[in-house]
BAROFI-810395 format. One record per residue: residue number from 0; x, y negated, z negated of N, C-alpha, C in turn. Coordinates in steps of 0.2 Angstrom, whole numbers. Example, Ala and Ser with C-alpha at 12.3 -4.5 7.8 and 13.67 -1.06 7.14 Angstrom:
<pados>
@pos=0, n_X=66, n_Y=28, n_Z=-39, ca_X=62, ca_Y=22, ca_Z=-39, c_X=66, c_Y=16, c_Z=-39
@pos=1, n_X=64, n_Y=11, n_Z=-35, ca_X=68, ca_Y=5, ca_Z=-36, c_X=64, c_Y=0, c_Z=-39
</pados>
This chain:
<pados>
@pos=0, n_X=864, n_Y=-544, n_Z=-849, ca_X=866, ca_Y=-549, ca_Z=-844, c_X=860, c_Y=-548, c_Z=-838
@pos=1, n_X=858, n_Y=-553, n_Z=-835, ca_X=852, ca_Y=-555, ca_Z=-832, c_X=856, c_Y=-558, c_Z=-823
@pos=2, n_X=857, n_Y=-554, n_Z=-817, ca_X=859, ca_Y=-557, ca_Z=-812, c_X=853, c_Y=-555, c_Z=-807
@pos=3, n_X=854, n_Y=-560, n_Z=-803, ca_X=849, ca_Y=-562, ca_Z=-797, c_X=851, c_Y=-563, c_Z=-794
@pos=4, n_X=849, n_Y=-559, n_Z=-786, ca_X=852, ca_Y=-562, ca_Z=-779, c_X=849, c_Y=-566, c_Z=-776
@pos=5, n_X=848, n_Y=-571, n_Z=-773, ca_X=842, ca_Y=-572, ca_Z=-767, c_X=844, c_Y=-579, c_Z=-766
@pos=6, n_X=839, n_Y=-581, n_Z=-760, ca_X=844, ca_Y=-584, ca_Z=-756, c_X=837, c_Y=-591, c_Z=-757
@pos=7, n_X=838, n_Y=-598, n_Z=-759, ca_X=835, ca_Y=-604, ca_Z=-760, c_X=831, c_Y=-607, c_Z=-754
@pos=8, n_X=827, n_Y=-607, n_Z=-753, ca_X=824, ca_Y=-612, ca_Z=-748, c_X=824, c_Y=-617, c_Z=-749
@pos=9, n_X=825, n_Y=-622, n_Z=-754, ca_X=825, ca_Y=-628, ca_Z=-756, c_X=830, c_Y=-630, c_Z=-760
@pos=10, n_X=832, n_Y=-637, n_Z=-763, ca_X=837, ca_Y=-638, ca_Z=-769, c_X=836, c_Y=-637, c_Z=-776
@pos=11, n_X=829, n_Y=-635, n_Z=-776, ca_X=829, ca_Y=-637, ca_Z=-783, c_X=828, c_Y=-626, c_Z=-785
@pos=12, n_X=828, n_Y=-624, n_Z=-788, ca_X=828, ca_Y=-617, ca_Z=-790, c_X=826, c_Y=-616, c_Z=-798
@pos=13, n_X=819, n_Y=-615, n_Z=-799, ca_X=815, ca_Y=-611, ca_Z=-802, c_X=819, c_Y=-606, c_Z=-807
@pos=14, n_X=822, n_Y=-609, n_Z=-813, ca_X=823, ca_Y=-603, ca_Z=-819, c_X=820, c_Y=-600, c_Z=-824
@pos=15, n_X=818, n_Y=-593, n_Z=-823, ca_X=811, ca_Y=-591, ca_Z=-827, c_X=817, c_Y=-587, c_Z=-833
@pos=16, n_X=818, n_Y=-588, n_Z=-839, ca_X=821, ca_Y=-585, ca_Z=-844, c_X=819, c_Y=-581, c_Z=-847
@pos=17, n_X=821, n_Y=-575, n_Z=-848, ca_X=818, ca_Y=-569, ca_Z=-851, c_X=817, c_Y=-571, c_Z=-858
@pos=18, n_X=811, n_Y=-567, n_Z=-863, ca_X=810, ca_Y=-569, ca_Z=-869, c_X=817, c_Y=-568, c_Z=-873
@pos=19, n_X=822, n_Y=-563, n_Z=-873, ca_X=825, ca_Y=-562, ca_Z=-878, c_X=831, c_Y=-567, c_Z=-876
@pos=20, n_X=831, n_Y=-570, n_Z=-871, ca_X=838, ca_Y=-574, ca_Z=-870, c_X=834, c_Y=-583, c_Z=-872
@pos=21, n_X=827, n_Y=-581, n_Z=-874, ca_X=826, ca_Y=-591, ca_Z=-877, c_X=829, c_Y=-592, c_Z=-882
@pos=22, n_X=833, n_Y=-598, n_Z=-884, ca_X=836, ca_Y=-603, ca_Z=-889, c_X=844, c_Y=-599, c_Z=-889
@pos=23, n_X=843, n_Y=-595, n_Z=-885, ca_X=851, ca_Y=-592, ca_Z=-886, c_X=856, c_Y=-597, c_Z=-881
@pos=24, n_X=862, n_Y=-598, n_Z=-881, ca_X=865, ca_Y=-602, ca_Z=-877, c_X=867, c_Y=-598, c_Z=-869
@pos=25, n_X=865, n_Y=-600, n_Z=-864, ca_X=867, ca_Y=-596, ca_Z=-859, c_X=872, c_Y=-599, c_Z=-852
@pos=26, n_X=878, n_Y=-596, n_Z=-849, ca_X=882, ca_Y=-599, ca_Z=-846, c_X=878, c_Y=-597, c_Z=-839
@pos=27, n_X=875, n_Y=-600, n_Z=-834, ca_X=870, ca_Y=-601, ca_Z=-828, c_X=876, c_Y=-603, c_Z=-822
@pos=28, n_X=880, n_Y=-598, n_Z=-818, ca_X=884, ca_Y=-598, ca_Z=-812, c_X=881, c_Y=-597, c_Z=-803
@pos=29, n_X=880, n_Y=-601, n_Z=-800, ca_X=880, ca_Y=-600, ca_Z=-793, c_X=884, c_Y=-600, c_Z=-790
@pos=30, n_X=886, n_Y=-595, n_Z=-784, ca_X=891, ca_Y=-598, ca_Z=-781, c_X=886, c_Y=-592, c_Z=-773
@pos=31, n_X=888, n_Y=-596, n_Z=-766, ca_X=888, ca_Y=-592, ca_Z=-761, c_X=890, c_Y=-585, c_Z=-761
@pos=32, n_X=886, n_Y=-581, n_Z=-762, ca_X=890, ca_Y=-572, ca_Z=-762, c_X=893, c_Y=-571, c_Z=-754
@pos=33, n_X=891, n_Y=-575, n_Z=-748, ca_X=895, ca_Y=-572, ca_Z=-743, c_X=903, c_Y=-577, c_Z=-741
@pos=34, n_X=904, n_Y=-581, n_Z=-747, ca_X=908, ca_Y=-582, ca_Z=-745, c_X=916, c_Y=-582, c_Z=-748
@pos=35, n_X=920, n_Y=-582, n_Z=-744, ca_X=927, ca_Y=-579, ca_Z=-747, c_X=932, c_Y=-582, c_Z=-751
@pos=36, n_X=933, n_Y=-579, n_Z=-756, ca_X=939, ca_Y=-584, ca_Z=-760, c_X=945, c_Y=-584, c_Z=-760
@pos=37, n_X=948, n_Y=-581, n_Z=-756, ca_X=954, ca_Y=-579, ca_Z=-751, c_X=960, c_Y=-578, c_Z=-760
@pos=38, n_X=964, n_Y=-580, n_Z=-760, ca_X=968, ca_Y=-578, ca_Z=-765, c_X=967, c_Y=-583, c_Z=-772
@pos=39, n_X=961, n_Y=-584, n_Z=-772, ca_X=961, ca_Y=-589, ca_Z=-777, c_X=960, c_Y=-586, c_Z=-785
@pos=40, n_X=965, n_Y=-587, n_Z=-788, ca_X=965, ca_Y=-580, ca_Z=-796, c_X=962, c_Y=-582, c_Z=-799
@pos=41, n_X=958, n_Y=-588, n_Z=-799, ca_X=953, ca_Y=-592, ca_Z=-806, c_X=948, c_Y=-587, c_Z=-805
@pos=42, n_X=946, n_Y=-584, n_Z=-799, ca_X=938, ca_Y=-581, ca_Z=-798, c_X=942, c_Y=-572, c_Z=-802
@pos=43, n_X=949, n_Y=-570, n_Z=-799, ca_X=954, ca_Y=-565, ca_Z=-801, c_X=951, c_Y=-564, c_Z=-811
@pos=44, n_X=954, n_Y=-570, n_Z=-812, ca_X=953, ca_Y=-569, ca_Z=-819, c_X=945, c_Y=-569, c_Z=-821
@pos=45, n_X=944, n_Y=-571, n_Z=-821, ca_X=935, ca_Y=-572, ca_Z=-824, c_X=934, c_Y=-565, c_Z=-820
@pos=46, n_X=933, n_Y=-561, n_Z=-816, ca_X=931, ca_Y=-554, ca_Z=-815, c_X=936, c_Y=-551, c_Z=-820
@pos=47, n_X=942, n_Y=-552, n_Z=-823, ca_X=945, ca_Y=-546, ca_Z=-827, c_X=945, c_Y=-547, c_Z=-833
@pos=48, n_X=941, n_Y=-553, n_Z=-836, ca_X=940, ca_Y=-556, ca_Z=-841, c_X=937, c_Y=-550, c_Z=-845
@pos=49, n_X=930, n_Y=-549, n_Z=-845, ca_X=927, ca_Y=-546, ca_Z=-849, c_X=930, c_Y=-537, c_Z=-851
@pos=50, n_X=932, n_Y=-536, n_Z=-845, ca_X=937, ca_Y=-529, ca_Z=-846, c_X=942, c_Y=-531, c_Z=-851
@pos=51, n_X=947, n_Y=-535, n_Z=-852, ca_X=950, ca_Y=-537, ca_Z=-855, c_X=948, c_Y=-539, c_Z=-863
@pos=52, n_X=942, n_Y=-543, n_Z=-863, ca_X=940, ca_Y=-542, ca_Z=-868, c_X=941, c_Y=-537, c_Z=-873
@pos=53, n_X=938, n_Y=-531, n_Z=-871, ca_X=939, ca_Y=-524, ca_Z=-873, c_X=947, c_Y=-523, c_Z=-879
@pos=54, n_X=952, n_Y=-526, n_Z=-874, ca_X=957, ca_Y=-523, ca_Z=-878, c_X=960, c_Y=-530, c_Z=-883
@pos=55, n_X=959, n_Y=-534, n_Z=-881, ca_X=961, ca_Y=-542, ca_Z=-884, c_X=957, c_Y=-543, c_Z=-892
@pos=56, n_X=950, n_Y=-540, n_Z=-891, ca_X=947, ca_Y=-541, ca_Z=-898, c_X=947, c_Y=-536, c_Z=-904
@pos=57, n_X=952, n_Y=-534, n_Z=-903, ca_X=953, ca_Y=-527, ca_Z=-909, c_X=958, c_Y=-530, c_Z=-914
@pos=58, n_X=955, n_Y=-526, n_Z=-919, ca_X=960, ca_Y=-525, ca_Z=-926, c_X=968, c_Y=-525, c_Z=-925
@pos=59, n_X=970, n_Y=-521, n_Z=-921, ca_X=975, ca_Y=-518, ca_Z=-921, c_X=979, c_Y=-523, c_Z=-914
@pos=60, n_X=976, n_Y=-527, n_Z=-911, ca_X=980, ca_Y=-532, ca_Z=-907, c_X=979, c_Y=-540, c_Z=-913
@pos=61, n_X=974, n_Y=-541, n_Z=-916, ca_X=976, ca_Y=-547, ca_Z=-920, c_X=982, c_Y=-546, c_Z=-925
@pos=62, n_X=983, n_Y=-538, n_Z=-928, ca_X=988, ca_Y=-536, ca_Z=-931, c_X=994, c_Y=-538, c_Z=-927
@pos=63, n_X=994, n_Y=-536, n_Z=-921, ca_X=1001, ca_Y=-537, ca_Z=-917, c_X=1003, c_Y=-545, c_Z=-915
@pos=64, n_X=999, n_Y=-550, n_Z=-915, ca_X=998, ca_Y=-557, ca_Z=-914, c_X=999, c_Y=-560, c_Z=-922
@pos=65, n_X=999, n_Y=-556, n_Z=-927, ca_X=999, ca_Y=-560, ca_Z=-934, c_X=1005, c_Y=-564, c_Z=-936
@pos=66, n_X=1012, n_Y=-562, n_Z=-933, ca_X=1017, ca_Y=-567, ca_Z=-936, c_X=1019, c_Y=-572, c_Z=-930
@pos=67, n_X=1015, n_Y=-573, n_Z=-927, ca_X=1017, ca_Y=-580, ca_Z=-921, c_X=1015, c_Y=-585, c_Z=-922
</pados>
């Protein structure tokens, strides 16, 4: 995973991609970091998504989802 902070002087923003991520598909998010998202659970889930992932992609939960 590739994150950068900083802050744009203009509209347009300079993407320099690292050699091992060319031709690979990449999801590319800005969003202001000082500002608040007060109780908004969309930003909630996508922070607890990838912890999640952890237990969602095993053997032993597709086993438990098999007869739905």
């Amino acid at each position: 995973m590739l994150r950068t902070i900083f802050t744009p002087t203009t509209p347009h923003v300079p993407l320099n991609i690292p050699a091992q991520y060319v031709g690979r598909r990449l999801e590319v998010i800005a969003f202001p970091v000082d500002d608040s998202f007060g109780d908004d659970v969309t930003i909630t889930h996508l922070a607890s998504e990838q912890v999640l992932l952890k237990d969602w992609l095993t053997p032993e939960e597709d086993a438990a989802w098999n007869n739905l």
